[in-house]
C-alpha positions as CSV (number, residue, x, y, z in Angstrom):
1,X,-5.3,-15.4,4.6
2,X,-3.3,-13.6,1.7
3,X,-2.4,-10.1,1.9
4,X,-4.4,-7.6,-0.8
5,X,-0.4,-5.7,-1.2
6,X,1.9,-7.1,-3.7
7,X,4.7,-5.8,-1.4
8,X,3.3,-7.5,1.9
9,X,5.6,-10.0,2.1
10,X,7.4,-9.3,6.0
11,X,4.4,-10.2,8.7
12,X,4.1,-10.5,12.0
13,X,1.1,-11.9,13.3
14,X,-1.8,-9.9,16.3
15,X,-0.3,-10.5,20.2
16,X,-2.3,-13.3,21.3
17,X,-3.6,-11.3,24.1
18,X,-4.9,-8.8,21.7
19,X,-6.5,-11.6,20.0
20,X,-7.9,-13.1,23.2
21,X,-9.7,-9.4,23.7
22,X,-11.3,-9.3,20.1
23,X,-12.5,-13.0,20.4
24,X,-13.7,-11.7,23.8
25,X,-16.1,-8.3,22.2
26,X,-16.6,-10.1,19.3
27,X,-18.2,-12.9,21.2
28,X,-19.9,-10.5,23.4
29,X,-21.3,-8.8,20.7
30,X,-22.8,-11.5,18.6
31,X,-23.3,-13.7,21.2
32,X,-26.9,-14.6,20.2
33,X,-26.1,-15.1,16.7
34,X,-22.7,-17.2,16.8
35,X,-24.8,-19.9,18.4
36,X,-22.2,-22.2,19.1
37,X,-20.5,-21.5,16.3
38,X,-16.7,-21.1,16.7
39,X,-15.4,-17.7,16.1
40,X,-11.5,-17.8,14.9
41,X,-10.0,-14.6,14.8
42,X,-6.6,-13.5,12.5
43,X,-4.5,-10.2,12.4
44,X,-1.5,-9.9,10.8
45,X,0.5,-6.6,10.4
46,X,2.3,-5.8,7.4
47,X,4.9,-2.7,6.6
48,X,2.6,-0.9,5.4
49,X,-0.8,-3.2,5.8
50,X,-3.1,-4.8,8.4
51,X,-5.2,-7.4,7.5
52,X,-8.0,-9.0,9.6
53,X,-9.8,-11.8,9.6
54,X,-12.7,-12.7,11.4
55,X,-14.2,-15.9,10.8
56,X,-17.4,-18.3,11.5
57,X,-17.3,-21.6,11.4
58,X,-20.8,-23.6,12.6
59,X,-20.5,-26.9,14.6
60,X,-20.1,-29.6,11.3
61,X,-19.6,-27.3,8.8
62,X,-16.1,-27.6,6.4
63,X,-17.2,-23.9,4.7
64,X,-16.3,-21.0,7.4
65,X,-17.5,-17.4,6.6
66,X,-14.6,-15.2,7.1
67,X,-15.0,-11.3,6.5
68,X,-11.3,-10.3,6.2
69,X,-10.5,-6.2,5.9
70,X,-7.4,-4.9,4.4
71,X,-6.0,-1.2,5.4
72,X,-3.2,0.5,4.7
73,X,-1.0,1.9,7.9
74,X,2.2,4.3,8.6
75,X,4.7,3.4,10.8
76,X,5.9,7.1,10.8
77,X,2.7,8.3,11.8
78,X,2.4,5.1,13.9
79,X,-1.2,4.9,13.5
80,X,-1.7,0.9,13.5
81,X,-3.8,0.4,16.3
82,X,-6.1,3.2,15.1
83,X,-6.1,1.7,11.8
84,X,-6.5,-1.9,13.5
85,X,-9.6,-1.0,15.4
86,X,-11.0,0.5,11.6
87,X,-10.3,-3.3,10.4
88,X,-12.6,-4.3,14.1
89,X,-15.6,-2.2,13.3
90,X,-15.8,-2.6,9.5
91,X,-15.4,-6.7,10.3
92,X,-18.1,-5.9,12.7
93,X,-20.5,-4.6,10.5
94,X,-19.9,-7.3,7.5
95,X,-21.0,-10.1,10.3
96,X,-24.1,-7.8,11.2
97,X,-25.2,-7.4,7.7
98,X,-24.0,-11.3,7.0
99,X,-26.4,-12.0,10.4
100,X,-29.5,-9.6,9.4
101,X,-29.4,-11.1,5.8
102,X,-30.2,-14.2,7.5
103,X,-29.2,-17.9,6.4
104,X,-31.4,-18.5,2.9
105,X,-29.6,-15.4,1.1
106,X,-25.9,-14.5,1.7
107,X,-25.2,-10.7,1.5
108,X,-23.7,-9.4,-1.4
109,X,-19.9,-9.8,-0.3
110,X,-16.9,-8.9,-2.6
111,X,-15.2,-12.2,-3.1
112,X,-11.7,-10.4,-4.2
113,X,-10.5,-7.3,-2.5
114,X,-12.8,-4.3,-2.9
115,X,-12.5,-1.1,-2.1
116,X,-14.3,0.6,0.4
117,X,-14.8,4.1,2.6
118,X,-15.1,3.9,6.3
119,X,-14.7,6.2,8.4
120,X,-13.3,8.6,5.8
121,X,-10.1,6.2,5.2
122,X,-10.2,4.0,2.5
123,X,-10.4,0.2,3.6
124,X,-10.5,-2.9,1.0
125,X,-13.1,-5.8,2.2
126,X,-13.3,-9.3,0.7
127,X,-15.5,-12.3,1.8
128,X,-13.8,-15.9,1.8
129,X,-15.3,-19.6,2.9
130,X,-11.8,-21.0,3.5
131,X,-11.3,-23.2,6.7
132,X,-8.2,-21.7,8.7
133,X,-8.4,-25.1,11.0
134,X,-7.9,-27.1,7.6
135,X,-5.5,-24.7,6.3
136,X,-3.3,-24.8,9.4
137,X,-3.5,-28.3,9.4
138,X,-2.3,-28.7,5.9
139,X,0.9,-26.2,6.8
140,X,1.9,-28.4,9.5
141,X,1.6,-31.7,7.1
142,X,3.7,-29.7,4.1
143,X,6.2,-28.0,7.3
144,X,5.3,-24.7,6.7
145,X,4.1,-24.1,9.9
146,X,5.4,-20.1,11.3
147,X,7.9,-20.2,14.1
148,X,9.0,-16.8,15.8
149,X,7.9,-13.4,15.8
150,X,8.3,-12.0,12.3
151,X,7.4,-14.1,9.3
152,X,8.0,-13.7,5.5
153,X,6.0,-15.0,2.9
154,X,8.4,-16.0,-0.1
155,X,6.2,-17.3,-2.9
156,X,7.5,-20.3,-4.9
157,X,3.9,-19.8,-6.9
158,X,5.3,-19.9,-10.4
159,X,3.3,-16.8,-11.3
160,X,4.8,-14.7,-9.2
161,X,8.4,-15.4,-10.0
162,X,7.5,-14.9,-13.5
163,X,6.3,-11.6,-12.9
164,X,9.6,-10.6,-11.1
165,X,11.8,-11.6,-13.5
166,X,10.3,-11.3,-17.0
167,X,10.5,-8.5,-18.9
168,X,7.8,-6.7,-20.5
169,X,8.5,-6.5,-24.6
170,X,7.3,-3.2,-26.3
171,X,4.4,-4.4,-28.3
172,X,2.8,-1.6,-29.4
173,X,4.0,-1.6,-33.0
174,X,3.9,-5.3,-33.9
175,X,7.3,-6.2,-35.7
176,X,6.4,-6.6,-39.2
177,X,5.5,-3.0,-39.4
178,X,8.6,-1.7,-37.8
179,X,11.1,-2.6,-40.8
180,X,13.2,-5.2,-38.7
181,X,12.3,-8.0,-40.9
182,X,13.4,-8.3,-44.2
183,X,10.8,-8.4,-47.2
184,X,12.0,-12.1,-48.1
185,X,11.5,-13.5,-44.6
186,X,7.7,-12.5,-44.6
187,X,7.0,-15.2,-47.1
């Protein structure tokens, strides 16, 4: 589960009690529909982001529907449990529309973070198939499994180093017209 903020980086993950009481309405409240499925639930809380994840995995399936909800939250106005249960009801109604749409068409999710208003906040939504049993099992082989209460998410990914530390070269007059170069070096 990857944060939708650049600047996310500092996390610290749901209470587990808290996540015990969302497993416990979600269930409640699909009950008919989850069907034996198992319903994994995520939160993590950001500086300035919460990010949900409520996922569906059916008895011998790999591919787990996860409806994951970004927000953005202020500790000064210390808002984040107003802004979690936002993240609950708009996860809440992706399942129900997932669920109506029924299993021979899949609703019309936004695979990459799209914006969204709900309840007159703006709210970014995304739809992902990835396994978080898999994917915890693969952190523990490669040792980056999370230990203590907050956890930060350095990324070695050469992509983003590169985007830290190179600069950005004025291009918008392309060096052979801005009289740098000599005449004889042209040919």
């Amino acid at each position: 589960m990857n944060p939708r903020l650049k600047s996310s980086k500092k996390w610290t993950a749901f209470p587990k009690e808290y996540l015990q009481q969302l497993q416990d309405v979600f269930t409640q409240g699909f009950k008919a529909e989850l069907n034996n499925a198992k319903l994994i639930i995520e939160g993590k809380i950001y500086p300035q982001e919460i990010l949900l994840r409520v996922g569906i995995l059916e008895k011998g399936r790999l591919r787990q529907a996860n409806f994951e909800v970004s927000i953005e939250h202020s500790t000064k106005d210390k808002d984040t449990l107003e802004r979690i249960h936002d993240c609950v009801d708009a996860a809440a109604s992706m399942m129900k529309e997932y669920f109506d749409t029924g299993e021979e068409e899949e609703p019309d999710f936004p695979y990459s973070w799209k914006e969204y208003e709900f309840n007159k906040r703006a709210l970014w939504l995304q739809f992902s198939t990835e396994n978080s049993d898999l994917e915890a099992q693969a952190n523990a082989l490669l040792g980056e499994e999370a230990e203590g209460l907050v956890q930060d998410l350095d990324s070695d990914d050469a992509l983003d180093i590169a985007e830290e530390t190179i600069e950005v070269e004025d291009t918008s007059t392309p060096t052979i017209f801005s009289g740098k170069k000599k005449k004889e070096n042209l040919h």
